[in-house]
N, C-alpha and C positions, 0 to 999 in steps of 0.2 A: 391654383390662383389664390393668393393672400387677399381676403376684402379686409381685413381687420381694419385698415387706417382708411377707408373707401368714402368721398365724400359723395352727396348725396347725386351730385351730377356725374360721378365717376361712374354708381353703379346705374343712373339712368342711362351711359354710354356701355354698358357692356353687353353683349350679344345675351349671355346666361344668361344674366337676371332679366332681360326682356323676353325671353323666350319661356321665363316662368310667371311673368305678367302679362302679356299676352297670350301666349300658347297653352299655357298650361301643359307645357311640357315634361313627362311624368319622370323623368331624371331631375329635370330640374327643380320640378317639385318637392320632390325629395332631399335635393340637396339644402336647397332654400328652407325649406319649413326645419330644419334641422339647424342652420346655419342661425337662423333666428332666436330659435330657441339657446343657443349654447351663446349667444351674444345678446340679451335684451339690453343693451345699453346703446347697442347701434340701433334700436326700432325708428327712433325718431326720424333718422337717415333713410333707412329703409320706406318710413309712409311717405317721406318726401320724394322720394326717389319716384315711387310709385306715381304720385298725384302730378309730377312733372310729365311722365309718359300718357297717363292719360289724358292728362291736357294735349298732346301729342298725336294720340289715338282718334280723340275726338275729330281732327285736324287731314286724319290721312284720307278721307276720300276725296279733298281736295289737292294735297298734298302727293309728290312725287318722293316714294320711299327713298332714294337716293338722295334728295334733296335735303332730306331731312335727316340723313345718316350724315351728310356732309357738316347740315348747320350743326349738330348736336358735337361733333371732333372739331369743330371750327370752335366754339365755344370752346371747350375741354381742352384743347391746345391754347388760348387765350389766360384762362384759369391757372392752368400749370405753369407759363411761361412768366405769370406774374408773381406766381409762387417762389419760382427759383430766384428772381431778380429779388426780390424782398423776404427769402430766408433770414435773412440774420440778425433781422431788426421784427421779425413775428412773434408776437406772447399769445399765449396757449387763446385767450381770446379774440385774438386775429384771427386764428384760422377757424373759429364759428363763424364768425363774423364771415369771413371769405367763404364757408358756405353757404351762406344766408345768400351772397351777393351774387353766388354762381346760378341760385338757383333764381334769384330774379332777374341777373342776365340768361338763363335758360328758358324761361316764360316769357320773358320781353321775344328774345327770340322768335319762341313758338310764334306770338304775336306776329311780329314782324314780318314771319316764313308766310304766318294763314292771310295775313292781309294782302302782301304781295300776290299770292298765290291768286284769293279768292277776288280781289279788284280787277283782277283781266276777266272776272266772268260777266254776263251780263249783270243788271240790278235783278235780284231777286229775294225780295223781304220775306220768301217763304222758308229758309235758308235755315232761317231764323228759327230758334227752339221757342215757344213762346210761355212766357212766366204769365199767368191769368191771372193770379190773385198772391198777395203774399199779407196776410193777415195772421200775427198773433205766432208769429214765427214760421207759419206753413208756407211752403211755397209748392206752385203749380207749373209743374213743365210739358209742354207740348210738345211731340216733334210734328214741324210742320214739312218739312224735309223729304225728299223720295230716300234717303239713306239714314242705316241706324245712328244715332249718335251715340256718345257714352257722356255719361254725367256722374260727377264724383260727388261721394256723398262725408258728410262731417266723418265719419269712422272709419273712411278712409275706401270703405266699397265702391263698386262701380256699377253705375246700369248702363248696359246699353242698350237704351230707348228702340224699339222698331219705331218707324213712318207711321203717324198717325196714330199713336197711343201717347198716352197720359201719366206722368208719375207723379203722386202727392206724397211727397216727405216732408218730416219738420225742418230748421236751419240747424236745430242740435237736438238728439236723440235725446229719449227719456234715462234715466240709473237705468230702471227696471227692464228694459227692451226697447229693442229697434223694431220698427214699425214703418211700411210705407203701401201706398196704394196705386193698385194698376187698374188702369183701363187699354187693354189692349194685349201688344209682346213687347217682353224685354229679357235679354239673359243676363243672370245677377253672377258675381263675383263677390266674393258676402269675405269681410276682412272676419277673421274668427275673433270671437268673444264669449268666453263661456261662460261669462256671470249675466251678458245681455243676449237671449236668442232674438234671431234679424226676422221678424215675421210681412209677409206678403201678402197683402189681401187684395182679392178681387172682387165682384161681384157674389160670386158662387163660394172659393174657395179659400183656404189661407194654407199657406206654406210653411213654415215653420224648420230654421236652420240655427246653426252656429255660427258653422262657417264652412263655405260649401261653394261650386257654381253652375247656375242653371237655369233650363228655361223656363218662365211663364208666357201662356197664351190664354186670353178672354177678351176675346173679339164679342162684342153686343150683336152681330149678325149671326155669329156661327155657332152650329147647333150643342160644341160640345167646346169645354175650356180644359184645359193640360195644363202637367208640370212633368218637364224632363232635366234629367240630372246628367252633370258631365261628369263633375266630382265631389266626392262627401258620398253625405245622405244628407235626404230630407225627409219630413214629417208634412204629409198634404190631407187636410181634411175639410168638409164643408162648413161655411157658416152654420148651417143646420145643428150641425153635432156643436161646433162652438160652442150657443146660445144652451143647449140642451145640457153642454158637461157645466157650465156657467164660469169656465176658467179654464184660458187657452191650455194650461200644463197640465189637465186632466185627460187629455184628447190625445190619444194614441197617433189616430188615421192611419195611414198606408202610408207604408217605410217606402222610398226608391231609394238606389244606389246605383251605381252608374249604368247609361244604358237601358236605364226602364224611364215606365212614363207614365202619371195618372192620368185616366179622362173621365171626364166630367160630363154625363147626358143632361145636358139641362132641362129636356123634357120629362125624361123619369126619375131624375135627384139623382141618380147612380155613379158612383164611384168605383171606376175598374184598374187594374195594373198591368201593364202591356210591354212588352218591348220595343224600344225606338224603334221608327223606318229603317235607319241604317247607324248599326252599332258603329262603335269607334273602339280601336285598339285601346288597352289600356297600358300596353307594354311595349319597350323598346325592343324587343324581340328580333333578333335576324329573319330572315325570310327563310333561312335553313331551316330552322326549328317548326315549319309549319309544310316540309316536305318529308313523307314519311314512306315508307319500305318494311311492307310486312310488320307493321304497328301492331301489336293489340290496340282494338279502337277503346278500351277505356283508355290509354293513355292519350290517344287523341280527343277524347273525352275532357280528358281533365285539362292538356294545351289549352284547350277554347274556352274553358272556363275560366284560365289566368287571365288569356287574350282579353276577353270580352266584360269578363266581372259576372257573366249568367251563368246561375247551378245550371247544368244539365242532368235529366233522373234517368237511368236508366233500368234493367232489368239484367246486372252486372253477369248471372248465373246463366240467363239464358244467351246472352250476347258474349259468353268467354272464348268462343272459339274463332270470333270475328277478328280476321286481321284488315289491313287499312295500307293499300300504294297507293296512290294519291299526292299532289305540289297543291297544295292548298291556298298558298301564298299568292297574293293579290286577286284574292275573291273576294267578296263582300261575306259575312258572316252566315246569311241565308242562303247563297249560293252554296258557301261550305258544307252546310246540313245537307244542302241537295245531293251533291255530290257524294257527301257518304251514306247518304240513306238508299240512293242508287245503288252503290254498292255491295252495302252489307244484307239489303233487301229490307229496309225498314222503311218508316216514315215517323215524322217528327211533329206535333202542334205545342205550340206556344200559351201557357195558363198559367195566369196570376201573376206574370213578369217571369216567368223560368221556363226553358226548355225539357217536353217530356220524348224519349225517346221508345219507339213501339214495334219491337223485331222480336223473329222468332228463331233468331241464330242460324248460323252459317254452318253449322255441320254437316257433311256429305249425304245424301240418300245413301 
């Protein structure tokens, strides 16, 4: 696919680039964060393109996917049609211009789609994200909402707010860093910047990224607050240590990388590294590749370590004679351990975010 010439509502109509803004789908990940890099003169296109679908995002739990696939080629069929009819009379600044305008006929839209949409529901003001205070450039958003919202931020990131938590960002970011405050959850999508790291504070903890995305939880009732990562790494360490190193960039904290998770015991200050409830693939991998026949299990070893992003340790010398038949495919990642520790006769626990494995090898009496 050519995007070179791609106006900003073109790439908010194509299936790729939405499946790398929403999905975080790891091909297209790849292709995109590449595609950027070898073209910075399209970025501008590119965050617009973005801040159109998240206006969009925000909109779908009211919103009927179809409906919204339809307005968005309904427009883009509009746009191009008036393109072709006024080729020959366009100068290089008309067709900014006809960006500009596509994409405020693509926000009018959106508008148009959520109002329609959300006017057949009954009244309900709770609906409503609520802005508390906006003083001295800060603004205060609420979701008062039983559903998460997403809220775009100057630099073009995205939160999306859970029900009943709180985000305080500025209206434009400082040179030095991005900075914003949670009361509650939210999963961030952090646009990358590596001269400003995007830090997160809660109560207890602060986060500290590039550009990266993931979850925070600090719930004021719940005994313990988390950060889990989907992609990147991040940097999670307590206020505590904060105030003690006296400057965020002194402060190591605990690495995650995808797939792990910090918690936070608020009763004993303690900071641990875990792995999520339920890992996530991190690879487009066939379902073949995770059915095996007479494997050496280091090599299924090492699979699950692509798959999943978690070292597994094992005991290589004593485990060399273990082979591995087993369809692995569409288990959940701890079910898979199960399954080969049955096996091979071992057992597995989980320390510091990584899988240790504990067998005494499969050799014959």
């Amino acid at each position: 696919m050519n995007y070179r010439d791609y106006t900003a509502i073109e790439f908010a109509a194509d299936p790729f680039f939405r499946s790398w803004v929403f999905d975080q789908d790891p091909d297209a990940v790849v292709f995109w964060d590449n595609w950027t890099k070898e073209h910075p003169d399209r970025r501008e296109e590119l965050d617009e393109a973005r801040a159109l679908l998240y206006v969009l995002k925000e909109n779908e739990s009211y919103v009927d996917a179809e409906q919204v696939e339809e307005r968005v080629q309904d427009m883009l069929a509009q746009v191009r049609g008036h393109t072709q009819r006024s080729q020959a009379s366009m100068t290089p600044a008309f067709y900014r211009f006809l960006g500009i305008a596509a994409s405020i006929c693509l926000i009018g839209g959106l508008g148009w789609l959520g109002y329609s949409v959300v006017s057949r529901q009954p009244d309900n003001p709770a609906r409503v994200i609520g802005m508390h205070d906006r003083n001295e450039g800060i603004v205060v958003r609420f979701n008062h909402t039983a559903d998460p919202v997403a809220i775009l931020l100057e630099d073009s990131s995205v939160v999306t707010l859970a029900p009943e938590s709180e985000l305080t960002f500025p209206e434009k970011f400082a040179r030095e860093k991005r900075e914003v405050h949670l009361k509650g959850e939210a999963f961030f999508q952090i646009s990358h910047d590596s001269d400003r790291p995007f830090l997160v504070k809660t109560k207890e903890l602060v986060t500290r990224v590039l550009g990266t995305s993931f979850t925070v939880r600090s719930f004021e009732k719940d005994p313990d607050a988390s950060v889990s990562v989907k992609t990147g790494r991040v940097s999670v360490y307590s206020k505590r240590e904060e105030r003690g190193a006296g400057s965020p960039g002194k402060v190591i904290g605990v690495i995650l990388k995808p797939n792990q998770r910090a918690l936070f015991d608020k009763q004993e200050s303690r900071l641990v590294k875990v792995i999520v409830d339920a890992p996530m693939r991190l690879t487009n991998a066939p379902a073949a590749s995770l059915v095996f026949d007479e494997a050496p299990v280091r090599n299924v070893f090492q699979t699950l370590e692509k798959e999943y992003g978690i070292e597994l340790f094992f005991n290589e010398e004593r485990l060399s004679d273990c082979q591995l038949t087993a369809n692995l495919s569409g288990l959940p990642m701890y079910e898979q351990l199960d399954l080969i520790c049955r096996i091979i006769h071992a057992k597995y626990e989980v320390v510091d975010g990584q899988v240790i494995i504990h067998g005494d090898g499969c050799k014959a009496d």
